[in-house]
N, C-alpha and C positions, 0 to 999 in steps of 0.2 A: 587373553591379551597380554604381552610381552608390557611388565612397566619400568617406567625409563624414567633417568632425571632430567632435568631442563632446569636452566635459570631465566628468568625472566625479572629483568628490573632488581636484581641484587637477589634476589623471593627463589629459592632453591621449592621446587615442586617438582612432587609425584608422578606420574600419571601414565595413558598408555602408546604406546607408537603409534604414531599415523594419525594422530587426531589433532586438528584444526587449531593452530596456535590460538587465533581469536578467541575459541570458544574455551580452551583453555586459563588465558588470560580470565575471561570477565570471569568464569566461575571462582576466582582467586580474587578477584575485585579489583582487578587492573583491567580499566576501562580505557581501549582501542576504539578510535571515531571511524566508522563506518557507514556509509550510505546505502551501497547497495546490496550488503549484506543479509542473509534472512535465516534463520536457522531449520525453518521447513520449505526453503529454495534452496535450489541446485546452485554451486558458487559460481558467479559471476566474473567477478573480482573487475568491475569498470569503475568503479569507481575511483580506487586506490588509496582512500585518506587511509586504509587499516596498512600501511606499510610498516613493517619493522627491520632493525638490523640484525642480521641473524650471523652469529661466528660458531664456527667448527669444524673442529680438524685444524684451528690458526688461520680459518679464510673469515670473511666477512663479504655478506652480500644483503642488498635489501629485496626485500618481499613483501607481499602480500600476505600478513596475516591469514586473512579469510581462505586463502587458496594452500598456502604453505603448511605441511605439517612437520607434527613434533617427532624428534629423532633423540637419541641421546646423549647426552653432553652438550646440545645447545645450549648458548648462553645468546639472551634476544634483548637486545633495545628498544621499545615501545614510546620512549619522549625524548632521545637526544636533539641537541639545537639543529643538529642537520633534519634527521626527520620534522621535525616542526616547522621548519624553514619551505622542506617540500610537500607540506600538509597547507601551510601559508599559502605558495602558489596554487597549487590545484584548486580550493578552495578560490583565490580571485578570478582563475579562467572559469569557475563555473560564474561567479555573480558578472563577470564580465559580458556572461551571456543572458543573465535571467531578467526581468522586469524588476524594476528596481520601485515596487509594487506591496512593499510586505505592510503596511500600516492599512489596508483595504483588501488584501489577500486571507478566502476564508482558512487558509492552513496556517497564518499567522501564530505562533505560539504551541503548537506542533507541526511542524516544520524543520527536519534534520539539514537543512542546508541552513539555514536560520541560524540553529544550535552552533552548530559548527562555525560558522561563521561570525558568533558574538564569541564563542571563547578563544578560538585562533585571532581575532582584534583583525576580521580581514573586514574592509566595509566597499560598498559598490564606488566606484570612480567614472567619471567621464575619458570617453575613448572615443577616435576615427573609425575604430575597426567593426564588424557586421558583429548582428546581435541574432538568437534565433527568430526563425521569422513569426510571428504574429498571426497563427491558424487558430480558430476557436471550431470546436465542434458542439454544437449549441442543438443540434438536431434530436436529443434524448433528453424526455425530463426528466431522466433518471441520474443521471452523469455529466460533466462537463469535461471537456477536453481540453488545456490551452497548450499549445505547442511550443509558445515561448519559455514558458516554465518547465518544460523538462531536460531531467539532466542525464537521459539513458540509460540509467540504471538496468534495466532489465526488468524490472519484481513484477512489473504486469503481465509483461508478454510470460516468466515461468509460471507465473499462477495461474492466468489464464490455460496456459497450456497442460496444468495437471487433470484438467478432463479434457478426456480426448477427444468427446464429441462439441469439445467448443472451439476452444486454440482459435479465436478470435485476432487477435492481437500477435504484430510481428514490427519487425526493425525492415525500413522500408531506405532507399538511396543509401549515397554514402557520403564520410567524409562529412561537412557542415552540414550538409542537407540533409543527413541521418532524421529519423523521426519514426517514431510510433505508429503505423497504421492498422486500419482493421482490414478485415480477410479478406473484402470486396473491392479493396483501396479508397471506398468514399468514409462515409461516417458512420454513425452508429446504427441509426435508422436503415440506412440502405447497406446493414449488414446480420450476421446471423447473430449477435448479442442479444444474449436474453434479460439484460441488463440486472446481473446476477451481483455487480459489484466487486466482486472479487479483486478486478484490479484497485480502484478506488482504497479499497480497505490496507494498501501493500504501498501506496506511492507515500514515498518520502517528503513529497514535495506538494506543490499545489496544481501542479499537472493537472491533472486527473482528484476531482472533489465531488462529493454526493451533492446534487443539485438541491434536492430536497431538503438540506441542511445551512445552503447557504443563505445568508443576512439574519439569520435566525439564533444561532448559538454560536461562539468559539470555544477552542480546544479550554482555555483558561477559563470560562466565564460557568456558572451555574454547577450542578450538581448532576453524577452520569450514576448509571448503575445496570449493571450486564444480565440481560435475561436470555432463556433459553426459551429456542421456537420450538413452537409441539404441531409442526407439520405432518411432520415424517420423524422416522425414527433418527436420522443424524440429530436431530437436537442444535439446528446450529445457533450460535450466539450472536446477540444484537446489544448494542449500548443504545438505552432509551436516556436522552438526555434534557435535564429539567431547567428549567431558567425564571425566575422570581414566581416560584410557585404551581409552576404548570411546564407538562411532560412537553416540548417543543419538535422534539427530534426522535429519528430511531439511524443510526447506520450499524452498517455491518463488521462485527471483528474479524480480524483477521481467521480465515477456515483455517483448521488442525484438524490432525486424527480422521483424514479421509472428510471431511463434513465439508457438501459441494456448493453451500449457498443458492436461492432462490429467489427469485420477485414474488412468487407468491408467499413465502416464509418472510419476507420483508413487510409484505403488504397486510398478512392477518396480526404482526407484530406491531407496526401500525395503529392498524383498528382497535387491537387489545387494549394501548399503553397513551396511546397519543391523545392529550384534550381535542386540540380541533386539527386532526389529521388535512392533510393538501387532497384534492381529488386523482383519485389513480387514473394512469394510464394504461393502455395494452398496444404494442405494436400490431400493427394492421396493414401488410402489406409489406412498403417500407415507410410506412407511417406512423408517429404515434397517437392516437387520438382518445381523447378520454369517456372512462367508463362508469360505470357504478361497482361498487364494492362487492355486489353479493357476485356479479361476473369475475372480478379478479382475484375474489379468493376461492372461487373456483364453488360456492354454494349454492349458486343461480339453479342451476339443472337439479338439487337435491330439494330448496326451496320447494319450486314446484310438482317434486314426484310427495312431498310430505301432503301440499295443499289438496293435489289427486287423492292421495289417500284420507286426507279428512274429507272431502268432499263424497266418496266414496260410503264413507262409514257414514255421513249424516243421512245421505238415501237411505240406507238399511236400516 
């Protein structure tokens, strides 16, 4: 790799062409507000709060961080009063649209639109003009959907989309009507989701929140701690989260390093960690209806080939 200078914020750094001012920036500790940013997603760049001023060669233009890379002799602006001026607005057109909902909202206090929007001093206002519309997908007990709360980002639809055999989730109309749908165009239930989570784990916002988790814990409240599933060999990671004494919750981290997330890796992580686990379900048809545990963690059929074989050996 060719390495090249760049100024960023006065802060004279190393580093090599072609790489991602963003990621540049934080590994230097100059922190760029980013929403729908992700370092193991493909970029985006809709959001826009990661914009900077970027000059060279005597031009000046702004950009997108997260999409724009490093060249040499860049010198970049990441906080002048302009950009923060147009980090201000983008930031009100998004609360101008959301639910104005955060004191009862389970993504309360993790929440990047939230963040962002207490240290920019942007706060929600009354307006004549159209809000998103108010769709819940309520059909999975695994997931919640609310439509008024998203702000497009993307991070569902690429993560969904990094297995192949699911890509659930796409950008459906246009224009205001844009939105989130699944591959069938109904909901979750009357779609192929295996309700793996994946998007859940990635949304910024409260779009999209683990059903299982909500009125039960917040991001702020109790004590989390990440364990690894011993499914299968991916090992994927879950945050079991505790609240006055006793394991409440399990959700999914965000996957890396290829690890594709599962309901049944969710559901024995569950059983393992959880004081008084929710009863599972299993899609059935396009239905969900509830099951017993030794069916959804997949034991039921081993169960019984074990009790055949004791039953076997006590004849002999």
């Amino acid at each position: 790799m060719t390495t090249i200078t760049i100024n960023i914020d006065g802060q004279e750094i190393k580093t090599e062409k072609d790489r991602f001012i963003l990621e540049v920036a934080r590994e230097h500790g100059i922190e760029i507000p980013a929403i729908c940013y992700d370092p193991n997603l493909k970029v985006f760049g809709g959001c826009r709060l990661c914009i900077v001023e970027i000059t060279r060669n005597g031009r000046t233009k702004i950009d997108t961080s997260c999409s724009a890379r490093t060249q040499d002799g860049m010198e970049i602006r990441t906080n002048s009063p302009n950009l923060i001026q147009k980090r201000r607005n983008l930031l009100q057109l998004l609360l101008d649209s959301h639910p104005n909902d955060c004191l009862t909202c389970q993504k309360a206090g993790d929440c990047l639109l939230q963040k962002y929007a207490y240290e920019y001093d942007v706060k929600f206002r009354d307006h004549d003009g159209v809000k998103r519309e108010e769709v819940y997908d309520l059909s999975s007990p695994y997931i919640i959907k609310d439509n008024a709360k998203c702000i497009l980002c993307g991070k569902c639809v690429e993560i969904c989309g990094q297995i192949t055999e699911r890509s659930i989730l796409g950008f459906a109309d246009r224009g205001y009507d844009a939105h989130i749908a699944c591959d069938l165009g109904e909901d979750f239930a009357h779609s192929w989701c295996i309700s793996c989570n994946r998007c859940v784990s990635v949304c910024p916002v409260g779009a999209l929140v683990d059903r299982r988790e909500v009125g039960k814990i917040r991001a702020y409240e109790g004590e989390k701690k990440t364990v690894q599933c011993k499914v299968c060999e991916f090992g994927c990671n879950f945050e079991v989260h505790a609240k006055d004494g006793k394991n409440v919750a399990v959700t999914a981290k965000r996957p890396s390093q290829g690890r594709p997330l599962c309901l049944k890796g969710r559901m024995m992580t569950e059983m393992m960690y959880l004081d008084d686990p929710m009863s599972p379900y299993m899609k059935m048809g396009s239905e969900f209806k509830e099951t017993d545990w030794l069916t959804i963690t997949g034991f039921k059929a081993m169960v019984k080939k074990m009790e055949k074989l004791e039953s076997k050996k006590g004849e002999e």
